[in-house]
C-alpha positions as a printed NumPy array, in Angstrom:
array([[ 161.484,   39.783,  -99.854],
       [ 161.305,   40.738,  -96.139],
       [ 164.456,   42.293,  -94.938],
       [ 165.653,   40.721,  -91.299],
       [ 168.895,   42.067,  -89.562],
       [ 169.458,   40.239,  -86.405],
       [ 168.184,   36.384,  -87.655],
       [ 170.91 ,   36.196,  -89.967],
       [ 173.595,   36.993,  -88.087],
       [ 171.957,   34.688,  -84.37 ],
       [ 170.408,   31.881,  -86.253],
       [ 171.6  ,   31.082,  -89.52 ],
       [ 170.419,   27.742,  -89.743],
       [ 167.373,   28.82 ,  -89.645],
       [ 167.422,   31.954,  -91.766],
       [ 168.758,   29.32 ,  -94.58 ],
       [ 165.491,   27.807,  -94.727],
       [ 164.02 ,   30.994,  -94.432],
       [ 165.617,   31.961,  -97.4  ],
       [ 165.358,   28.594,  -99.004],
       [ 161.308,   28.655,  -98.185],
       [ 161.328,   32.426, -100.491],
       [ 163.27 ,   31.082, -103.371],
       [ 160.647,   28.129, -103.208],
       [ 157.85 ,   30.496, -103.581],
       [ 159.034,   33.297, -105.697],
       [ 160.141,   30.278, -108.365],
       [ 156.985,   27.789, -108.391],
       [ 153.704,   28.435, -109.129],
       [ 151.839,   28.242, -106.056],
       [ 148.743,   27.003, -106.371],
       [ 147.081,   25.557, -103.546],
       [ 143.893,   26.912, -103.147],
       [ 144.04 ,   27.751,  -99.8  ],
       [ 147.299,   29.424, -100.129],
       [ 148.127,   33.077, -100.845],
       [ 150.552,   35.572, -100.795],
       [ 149.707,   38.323,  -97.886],
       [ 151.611,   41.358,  -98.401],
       [ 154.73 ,   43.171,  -97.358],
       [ 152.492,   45.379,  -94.886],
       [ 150.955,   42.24 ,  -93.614],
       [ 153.69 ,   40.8  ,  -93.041],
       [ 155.262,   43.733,  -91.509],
       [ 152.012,   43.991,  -89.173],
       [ 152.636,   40.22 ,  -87.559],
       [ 156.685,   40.857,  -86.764],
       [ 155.934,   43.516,  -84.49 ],
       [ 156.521,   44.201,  -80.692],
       [ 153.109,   43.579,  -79.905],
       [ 154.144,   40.011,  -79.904],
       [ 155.028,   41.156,  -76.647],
       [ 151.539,   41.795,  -75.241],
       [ 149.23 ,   39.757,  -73.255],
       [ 146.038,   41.02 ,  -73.761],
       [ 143.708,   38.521,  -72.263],
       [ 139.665,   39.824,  -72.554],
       [ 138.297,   42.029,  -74.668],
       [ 138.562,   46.037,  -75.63 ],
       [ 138.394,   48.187,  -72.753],
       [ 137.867,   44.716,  -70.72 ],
       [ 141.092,   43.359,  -69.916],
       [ 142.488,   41.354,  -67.238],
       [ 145.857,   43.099,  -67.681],
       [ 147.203,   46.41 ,  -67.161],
       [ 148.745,   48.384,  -70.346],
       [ 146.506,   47.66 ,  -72.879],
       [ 145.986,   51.15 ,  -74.267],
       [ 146.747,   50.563,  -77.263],
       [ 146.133,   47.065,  -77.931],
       [ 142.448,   48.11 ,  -76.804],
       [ 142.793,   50.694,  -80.099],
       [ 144.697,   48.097,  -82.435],
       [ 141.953,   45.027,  -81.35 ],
       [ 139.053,   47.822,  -82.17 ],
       [ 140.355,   49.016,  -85.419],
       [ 140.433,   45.206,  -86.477],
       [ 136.792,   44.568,  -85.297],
       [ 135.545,   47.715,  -86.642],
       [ 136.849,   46.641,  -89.906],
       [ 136.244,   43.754,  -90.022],
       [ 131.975,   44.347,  -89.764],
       [ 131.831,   47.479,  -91.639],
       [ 134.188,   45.374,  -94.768],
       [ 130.795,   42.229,  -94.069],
       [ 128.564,   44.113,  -93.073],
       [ 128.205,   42.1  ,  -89.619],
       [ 126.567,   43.169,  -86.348],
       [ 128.993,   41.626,  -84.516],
       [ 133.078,   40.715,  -85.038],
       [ 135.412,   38.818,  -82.924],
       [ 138.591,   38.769,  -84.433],
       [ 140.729,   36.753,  -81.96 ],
       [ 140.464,   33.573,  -82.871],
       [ 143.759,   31.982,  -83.717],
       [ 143.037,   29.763,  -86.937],
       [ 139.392,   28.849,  -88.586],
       [ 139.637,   25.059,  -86.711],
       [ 139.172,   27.217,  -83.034],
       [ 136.911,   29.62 ,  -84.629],
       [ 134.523,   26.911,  -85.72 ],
       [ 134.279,   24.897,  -82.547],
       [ 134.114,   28.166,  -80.57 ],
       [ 130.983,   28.541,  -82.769],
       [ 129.378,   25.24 ,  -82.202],
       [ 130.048,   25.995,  -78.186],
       [ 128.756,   29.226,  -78.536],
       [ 124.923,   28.219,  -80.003],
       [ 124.953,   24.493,  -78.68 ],
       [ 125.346,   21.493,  -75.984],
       [ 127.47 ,   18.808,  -76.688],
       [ 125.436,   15.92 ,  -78.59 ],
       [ 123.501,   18.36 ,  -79.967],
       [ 122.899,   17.741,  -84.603],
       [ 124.834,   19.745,  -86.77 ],
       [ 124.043,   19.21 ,  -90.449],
       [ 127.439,   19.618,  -92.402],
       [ 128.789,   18.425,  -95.668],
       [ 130.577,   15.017,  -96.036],
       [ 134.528,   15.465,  -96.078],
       [ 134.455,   13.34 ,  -98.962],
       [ 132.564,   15.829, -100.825],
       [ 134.421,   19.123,  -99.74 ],
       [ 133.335,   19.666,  -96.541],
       [ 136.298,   20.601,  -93.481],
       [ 137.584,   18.408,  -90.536],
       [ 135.882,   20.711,  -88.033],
       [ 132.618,   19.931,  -90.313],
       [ 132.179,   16.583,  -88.062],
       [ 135.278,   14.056,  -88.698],
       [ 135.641,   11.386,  -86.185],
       [ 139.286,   12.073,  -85.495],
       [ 138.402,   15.902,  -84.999],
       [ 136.926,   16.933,  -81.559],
       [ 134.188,   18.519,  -83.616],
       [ 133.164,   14.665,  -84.51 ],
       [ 133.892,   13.749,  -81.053],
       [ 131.519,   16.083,  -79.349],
       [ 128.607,   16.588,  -81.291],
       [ 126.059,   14.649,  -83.542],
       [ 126.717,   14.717,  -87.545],
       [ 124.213,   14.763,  -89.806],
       [ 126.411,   14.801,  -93.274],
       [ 124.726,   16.068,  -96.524],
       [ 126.609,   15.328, -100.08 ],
       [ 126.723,   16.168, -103.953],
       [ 124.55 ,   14.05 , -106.211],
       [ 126.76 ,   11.405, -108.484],
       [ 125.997,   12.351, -111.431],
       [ 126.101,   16.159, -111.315],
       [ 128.793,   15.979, -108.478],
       [ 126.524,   19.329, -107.621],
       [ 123.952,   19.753, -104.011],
       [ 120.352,   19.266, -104.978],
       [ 119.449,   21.574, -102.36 ],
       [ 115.49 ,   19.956, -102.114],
       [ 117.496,   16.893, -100.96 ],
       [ 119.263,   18.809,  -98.126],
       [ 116.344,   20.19 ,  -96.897],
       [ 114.662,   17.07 ,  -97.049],
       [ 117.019,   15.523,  -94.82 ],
       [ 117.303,   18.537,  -92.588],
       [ 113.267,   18.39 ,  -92.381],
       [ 113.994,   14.41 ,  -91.331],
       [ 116.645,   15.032,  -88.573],
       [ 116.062,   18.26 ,  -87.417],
       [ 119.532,   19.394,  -86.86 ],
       [ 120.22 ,   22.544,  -84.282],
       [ 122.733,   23.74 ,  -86.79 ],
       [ 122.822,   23.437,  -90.216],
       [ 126.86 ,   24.617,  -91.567],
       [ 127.394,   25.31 ,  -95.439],
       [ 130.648,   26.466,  -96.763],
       [ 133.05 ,   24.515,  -98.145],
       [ 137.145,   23.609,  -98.723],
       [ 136.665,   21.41 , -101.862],
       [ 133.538,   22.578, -103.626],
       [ 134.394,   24.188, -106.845],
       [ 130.835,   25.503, -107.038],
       [ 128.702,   28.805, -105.653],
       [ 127.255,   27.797, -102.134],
       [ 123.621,   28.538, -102.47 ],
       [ 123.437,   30.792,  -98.916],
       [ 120.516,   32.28 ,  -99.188],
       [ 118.868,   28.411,  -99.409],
       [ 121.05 ,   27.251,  -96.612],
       [ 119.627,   30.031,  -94.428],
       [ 115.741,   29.627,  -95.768],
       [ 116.472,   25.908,  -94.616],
       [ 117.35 ,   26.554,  -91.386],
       [ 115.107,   28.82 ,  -90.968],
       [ 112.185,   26.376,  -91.824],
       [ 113.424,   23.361,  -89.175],
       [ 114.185,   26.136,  -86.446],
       [ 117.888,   25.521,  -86.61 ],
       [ 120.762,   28.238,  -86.619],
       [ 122.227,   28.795,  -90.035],
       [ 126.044,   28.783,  -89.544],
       [ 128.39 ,   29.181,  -92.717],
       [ 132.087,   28.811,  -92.97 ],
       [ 133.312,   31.194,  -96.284],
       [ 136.931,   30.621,  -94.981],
       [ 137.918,   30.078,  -98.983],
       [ 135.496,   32.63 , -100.857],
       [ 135.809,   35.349,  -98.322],
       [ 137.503,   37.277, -100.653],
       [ 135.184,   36.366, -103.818],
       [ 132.228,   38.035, -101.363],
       [ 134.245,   40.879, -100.45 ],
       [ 134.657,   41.212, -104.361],
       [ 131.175,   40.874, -105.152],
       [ 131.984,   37.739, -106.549],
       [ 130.026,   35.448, -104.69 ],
       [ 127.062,   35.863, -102.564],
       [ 127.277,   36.984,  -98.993],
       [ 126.233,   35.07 ,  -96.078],
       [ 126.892,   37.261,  -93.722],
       [ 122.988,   38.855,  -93.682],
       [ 121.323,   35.607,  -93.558],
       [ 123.308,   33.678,  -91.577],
       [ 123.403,   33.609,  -87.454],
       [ 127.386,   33.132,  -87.457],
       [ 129.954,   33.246,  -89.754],
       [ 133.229,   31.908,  -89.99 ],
       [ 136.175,   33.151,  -92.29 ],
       [ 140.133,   32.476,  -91.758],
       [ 141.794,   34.828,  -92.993],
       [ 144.105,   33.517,  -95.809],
       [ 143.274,   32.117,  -98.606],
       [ 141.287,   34.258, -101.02 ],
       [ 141.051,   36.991,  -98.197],
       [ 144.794,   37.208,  -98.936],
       [ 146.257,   38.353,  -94.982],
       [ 147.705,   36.623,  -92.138],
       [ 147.153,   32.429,  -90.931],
       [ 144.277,   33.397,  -88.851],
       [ 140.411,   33.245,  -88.839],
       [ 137.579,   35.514,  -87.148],
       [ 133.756,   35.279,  -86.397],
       [ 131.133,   37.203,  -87.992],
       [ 127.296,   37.163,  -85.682],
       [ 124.145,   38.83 ,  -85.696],
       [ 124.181,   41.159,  -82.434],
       [ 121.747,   38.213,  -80.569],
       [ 124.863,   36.366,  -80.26 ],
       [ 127.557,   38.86 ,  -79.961],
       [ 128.168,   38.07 ,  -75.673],
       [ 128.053,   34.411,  -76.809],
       [ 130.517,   33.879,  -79.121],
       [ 132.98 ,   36.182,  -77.354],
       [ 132.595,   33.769,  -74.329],
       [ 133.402,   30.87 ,  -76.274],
       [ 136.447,   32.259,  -77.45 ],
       [ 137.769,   33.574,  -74.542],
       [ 137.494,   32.08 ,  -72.243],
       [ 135.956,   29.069,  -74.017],
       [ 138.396,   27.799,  -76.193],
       [ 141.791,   30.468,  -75.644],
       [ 143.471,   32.452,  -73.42 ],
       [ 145.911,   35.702,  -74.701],
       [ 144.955,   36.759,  -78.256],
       [ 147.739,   36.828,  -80.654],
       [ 147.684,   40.766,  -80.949],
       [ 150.424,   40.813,  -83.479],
       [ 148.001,   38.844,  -85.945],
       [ 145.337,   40.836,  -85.466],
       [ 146.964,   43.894,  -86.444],
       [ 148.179,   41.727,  -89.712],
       [ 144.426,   41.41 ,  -89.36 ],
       [ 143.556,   45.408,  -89.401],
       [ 146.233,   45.699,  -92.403],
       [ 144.296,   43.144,  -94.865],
       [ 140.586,   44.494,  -94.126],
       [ 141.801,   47.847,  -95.065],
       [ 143.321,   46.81 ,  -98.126],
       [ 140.486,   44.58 ,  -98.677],
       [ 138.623,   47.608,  -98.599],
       [ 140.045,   49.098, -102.057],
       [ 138.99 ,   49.185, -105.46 ],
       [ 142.406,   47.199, -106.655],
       [ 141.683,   44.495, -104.002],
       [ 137.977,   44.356, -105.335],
       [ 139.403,   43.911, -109.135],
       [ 141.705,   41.584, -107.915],
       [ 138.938,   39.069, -106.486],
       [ 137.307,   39.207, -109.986],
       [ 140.418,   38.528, -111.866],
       [ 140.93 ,   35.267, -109.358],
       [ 137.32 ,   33.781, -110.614],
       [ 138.483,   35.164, -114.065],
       [ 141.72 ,   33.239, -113.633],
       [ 140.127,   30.246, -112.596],
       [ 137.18 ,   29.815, -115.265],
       [ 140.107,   30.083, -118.124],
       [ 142.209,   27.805, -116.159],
       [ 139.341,   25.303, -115.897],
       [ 138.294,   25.487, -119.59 ],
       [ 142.045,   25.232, -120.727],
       [ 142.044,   21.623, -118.446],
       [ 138.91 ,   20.515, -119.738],
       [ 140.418,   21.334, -123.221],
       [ 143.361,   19.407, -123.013],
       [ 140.836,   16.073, -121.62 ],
       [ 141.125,   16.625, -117.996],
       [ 138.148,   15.65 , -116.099],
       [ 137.418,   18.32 , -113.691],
       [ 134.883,   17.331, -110.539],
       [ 130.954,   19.103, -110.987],
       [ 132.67 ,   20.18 , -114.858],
       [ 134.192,   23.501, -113.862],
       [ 134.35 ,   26.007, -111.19 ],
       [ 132.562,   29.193, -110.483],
       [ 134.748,   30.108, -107.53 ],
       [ 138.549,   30.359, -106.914],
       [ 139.166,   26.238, -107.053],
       [ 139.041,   23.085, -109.537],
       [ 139.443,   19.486, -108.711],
       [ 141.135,   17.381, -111.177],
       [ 139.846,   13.58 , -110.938],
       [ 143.295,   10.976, -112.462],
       [ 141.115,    7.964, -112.986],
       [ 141.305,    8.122, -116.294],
       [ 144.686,    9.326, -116.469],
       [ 145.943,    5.736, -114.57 ],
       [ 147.514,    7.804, -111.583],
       [ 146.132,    8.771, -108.145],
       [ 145.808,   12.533, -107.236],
       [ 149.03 ,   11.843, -104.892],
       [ 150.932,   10.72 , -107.641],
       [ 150.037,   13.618, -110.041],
       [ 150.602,   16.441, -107.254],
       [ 153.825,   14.803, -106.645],
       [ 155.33 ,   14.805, -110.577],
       [ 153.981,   18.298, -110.61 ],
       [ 155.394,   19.878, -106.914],
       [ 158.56 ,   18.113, -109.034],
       [ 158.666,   20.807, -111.512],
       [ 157.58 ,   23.215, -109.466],
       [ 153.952,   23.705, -109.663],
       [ 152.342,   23.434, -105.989],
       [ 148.976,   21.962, -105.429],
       [ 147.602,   19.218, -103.06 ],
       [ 145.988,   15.761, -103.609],
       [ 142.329,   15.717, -102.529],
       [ 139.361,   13.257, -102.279],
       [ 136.717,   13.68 , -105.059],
       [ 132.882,   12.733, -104.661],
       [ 132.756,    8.912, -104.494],
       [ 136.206,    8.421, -104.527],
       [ 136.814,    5.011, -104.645],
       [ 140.677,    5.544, -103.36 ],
       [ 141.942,    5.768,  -99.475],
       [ 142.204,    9.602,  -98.499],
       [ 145.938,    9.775,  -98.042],
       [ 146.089,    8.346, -101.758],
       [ 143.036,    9.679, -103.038],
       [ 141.925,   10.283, -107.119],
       [ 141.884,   14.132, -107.323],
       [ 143.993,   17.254, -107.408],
       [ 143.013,   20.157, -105.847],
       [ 144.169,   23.644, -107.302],
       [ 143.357,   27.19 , -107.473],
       [ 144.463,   31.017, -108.706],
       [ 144.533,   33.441, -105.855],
       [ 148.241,   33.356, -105.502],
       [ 149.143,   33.382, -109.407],
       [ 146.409,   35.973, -109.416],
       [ 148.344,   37.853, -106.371],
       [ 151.526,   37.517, -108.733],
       [ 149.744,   39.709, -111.516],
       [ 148.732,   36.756, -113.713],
       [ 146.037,   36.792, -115.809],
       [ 143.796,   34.723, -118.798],
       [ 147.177,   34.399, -121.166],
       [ 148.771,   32.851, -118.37 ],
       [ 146.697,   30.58 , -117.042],
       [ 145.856,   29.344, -120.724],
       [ 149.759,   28.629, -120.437],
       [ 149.612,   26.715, -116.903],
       [ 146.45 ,   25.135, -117.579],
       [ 148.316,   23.264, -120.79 ],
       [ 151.782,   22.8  , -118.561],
       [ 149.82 ,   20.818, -116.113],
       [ 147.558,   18.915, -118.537],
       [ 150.961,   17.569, -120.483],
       [ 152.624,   16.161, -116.939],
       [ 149.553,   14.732, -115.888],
       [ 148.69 ,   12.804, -118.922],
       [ 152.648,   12.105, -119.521],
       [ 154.446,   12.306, -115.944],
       [ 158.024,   11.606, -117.185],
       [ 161.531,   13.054, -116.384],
       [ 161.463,   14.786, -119.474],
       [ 157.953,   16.468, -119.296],
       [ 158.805,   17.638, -116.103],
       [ 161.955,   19.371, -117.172],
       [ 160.159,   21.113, -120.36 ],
       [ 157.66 ,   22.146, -117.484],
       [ 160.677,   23.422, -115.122],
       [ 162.057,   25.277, -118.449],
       [ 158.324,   26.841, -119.34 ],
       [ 157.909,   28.249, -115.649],
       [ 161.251,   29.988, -115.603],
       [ 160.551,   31.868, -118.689],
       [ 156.615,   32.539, -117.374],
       [ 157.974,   33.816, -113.817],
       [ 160.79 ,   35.811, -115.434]])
């Protein structure tokens, strides 16, 4: 718990919720799969003074004076950040992954220009071409999906239909896939139609760091990563490029798409590549995919569908048809008992998206917590029971079960 001396005593309205928002996530098992928990030095890192700092432009080219040591802080960050990818080229000031990805598509393209993405319906982002985001708005969509009965890419079929439309970008990478993203394919794809090979690994950045799951970082022309979620640091994103494209994605960020950096992040930033850069952190990565096979099998086990059968990353998707209650429904009875997770469209859902069939949940936090196989073997049966029975009294046995697991 993060000590704080002067909110307390100024705003203590405020610090209440604070407080309120800890207790929430030191007592419920937090498993959204974008969700982690970044650490005390993190944390520490992003409440600092250099809050204070406008810092607009890059290293050693700023358009303010007293940026000593900003300059130092931003380059530790970016110097990280490639030699922990092995990129060419970092820019670490973007402020979240939705930026970082249009600053990409500004970077290599004209508006109206065809990116080939993967349909939202099927896992792929808003920024991935929805018509409400300015992603949709601004450029062409080509959208590429799983096959129905696998619920899996057939990866001939996308490059069939990149080979038809002959996209200028072609974006893999995925927020609710619970399957390896074949990079290497994606990039031989591109490659082929003469279009840049993007990838967004904003939820299995850590799994690559880990060796867990394939890199795209040395076939692709641009990367994207945020970096929470499995990367485990502060609510932020940055770009990964070959060199070729170093001066233009820097443009597009600044002074494309943002002004003043958020400094104070990016240190948070520094903090998480160097402990990404350990052998615990690299252990810790294998123990999430570890977690989340076990959970998966335990679901399965009890007669929970889960979406492509499994997972091979950090995520599941639970579909409730057969259960007779819509993914809304069952995230709600279990956020009830304290067991956090989010509602989530599956593959040919046949329900709106604010009331869609599937559950969406995953292991780094749990994982982050120390939990392991035994554990999850425990959850993955809590969850089954409240899904397939979601009364007052299941949840209670639930809230009784995670107060013994968490204490």
């Amino acid at each position: 718990m993060h000590m704080r001396r002067h909110l307390p005593q100024f705003d203590p309205e405020l610090e209440g919720y604070i407080q309120q928002e800890e207790k929430r996530q030191r007592e419920g098992l937090l498993m959204i799969a974008s969700e982690n928990l970044a650490s005390p030095a993190v944390l520490e890192a992003a409440g600092t003074v250099l809050t204070n700092k406008y810092a607009e432009g890059y290293p050693g080219k700023r358009y303010y004076t007293g940026s000593a040591y900003i300059d130092k802080i931003e380059q530790l960050a970016i110097d990280r950040a490639k030699q922990l990818f092995g990129a060419e080229h970092a820019n670490v000031q973007p402020h979240a992954g939705s930026q970082a990805n249009l600053a990409c598509y500004f970077a290599l393209l004209e508006p109206g220009d065809t990116i080939m993405a993967m349909n939202l319906a099927h896992g792929g982002h808003l920024t991935h071409g929805h018509p409400v985001s300015l992603s949709g708005k601004l450029f062409k969509f080509v959208h590429y999906g799983v096959e129905k009965d696998t619920e899996v890419l057939d990866m001939d079929k996308v490059e069939k239909l990149a080979m038809e439309t002959k996209p200028k970008l072609i974006l893999s990478g995925f927020t609710a896939y619970p399957r390896a993203v074949p990079f290497s394919r994606f990039a031989a794809i591109a490659k082929k139609v003469g279009a840049y090979a993007m990838a967004d690994m904003s939820h299995i950045a850590g799994l690559v760091v880990g060796g867990v799951h394939e890199s795209p970082v040395p076939t692709h022309d641009v990367v994207m990563t945020t970096t929470t979620k499995t990367l485990r640091g502060p609510r932020s994103a940055i770009i990964l490029s070959k060199a070729e494209h170093a001066a233009k994605i820097d443009k597009a960020v600044f002074p494309g798409m943002q002004g003043g950096p958020l400094e104070h992040i990016i240190a948070a930033k520094a903090v998480c590549f160097k402990e990404a850069m350990t052998d615990e952190y690299k252990e810790y990565q294998k123990q999430i995919a570890k977690n989340a096979k076990t959970l998966a099998e335990t679901l399965m086990a009890e007669g929970l569908r889960l979406v492509s059968g499994g997972t091979n990353t950090h995520l599941m998707i639970i579909d409730c048809t057969s259960l007779g209650i819509s993914g809304k429904q069952g995230a709600d009875a279990l956020a009830e008992c304290g067991i956090y997770t989010n509602f989530n469209m599956i593959p040919f859902d046949t329900r709106k998206p604010a009331d869609p069939s599937g559950i969406r949940l995953g292991t780094p936090a749990l994982t982050a917590r120390g939990m392991k196989e035994p554990e999850m073997k425990t959850i993955g049966k809590l969850i089954a029971d409240l899904l397939k029975n979601p009364t007052e009294e299941q949840k209670e046995k639930n809230r009784i079960a995670i107060k013994e697991l968490l204490s």
